[in-house]
N, C-alpha and C positions, 0 to 999 in steps of 0.2 A: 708576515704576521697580519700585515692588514688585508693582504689579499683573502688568505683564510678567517679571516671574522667578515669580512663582508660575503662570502658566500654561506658563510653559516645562518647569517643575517635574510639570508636569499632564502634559502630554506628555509628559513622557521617562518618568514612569511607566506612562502606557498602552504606552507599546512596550516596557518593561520586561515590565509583566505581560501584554501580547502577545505575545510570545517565550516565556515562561515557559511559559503556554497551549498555545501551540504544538508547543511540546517535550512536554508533556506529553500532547494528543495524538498526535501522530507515535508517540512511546514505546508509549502502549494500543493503538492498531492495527494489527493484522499484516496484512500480505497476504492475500489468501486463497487458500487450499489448492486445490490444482489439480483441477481437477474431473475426477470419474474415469466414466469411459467404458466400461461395460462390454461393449458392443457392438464397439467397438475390441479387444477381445482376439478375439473371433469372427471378424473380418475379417482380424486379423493369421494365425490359425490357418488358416482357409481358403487365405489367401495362400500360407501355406508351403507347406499342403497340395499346391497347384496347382502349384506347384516343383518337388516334390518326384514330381509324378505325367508333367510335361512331359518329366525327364530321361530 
C-alpha cells in the first residue's frame, strides 16, 4: 500500500513540476517580432506611384 501511494505521490509531483516548467517557459518566450521588409515599402511606393500616374 505504501509502495503504491508513494508512486502516486511521484507522479502527481512530476506533473506538478511539469506545469510549473511549463508556465514558466511559455512566460520567457515572446513571439517573435515581425519581420520587417524593407523592400515592401519600395513596392508599396512604386504601387501608389502607378495610381497616382494612371489617373
Amino acid at each position: 500500500m505504501h509502495r503504491n501511494a508513494t508512486v502516486g505521490i511521484a507522479q502527481a509531483g512530476a506533473l506538478l513540476f511539469g506545469g510549473v516548467t511549463y508556465q514558466m517557459m511559455e512566460a520567457a518566450f515572446r513571439p517573435p517580432a515581425p519581420a520587417r521588409r524593407p523592400w515592401a515599402d519600395v513596392v508599396r511606393r512604386a504601387a501608389a506611384a502607378h495610381r497616382v500616374e494612371a489617373r
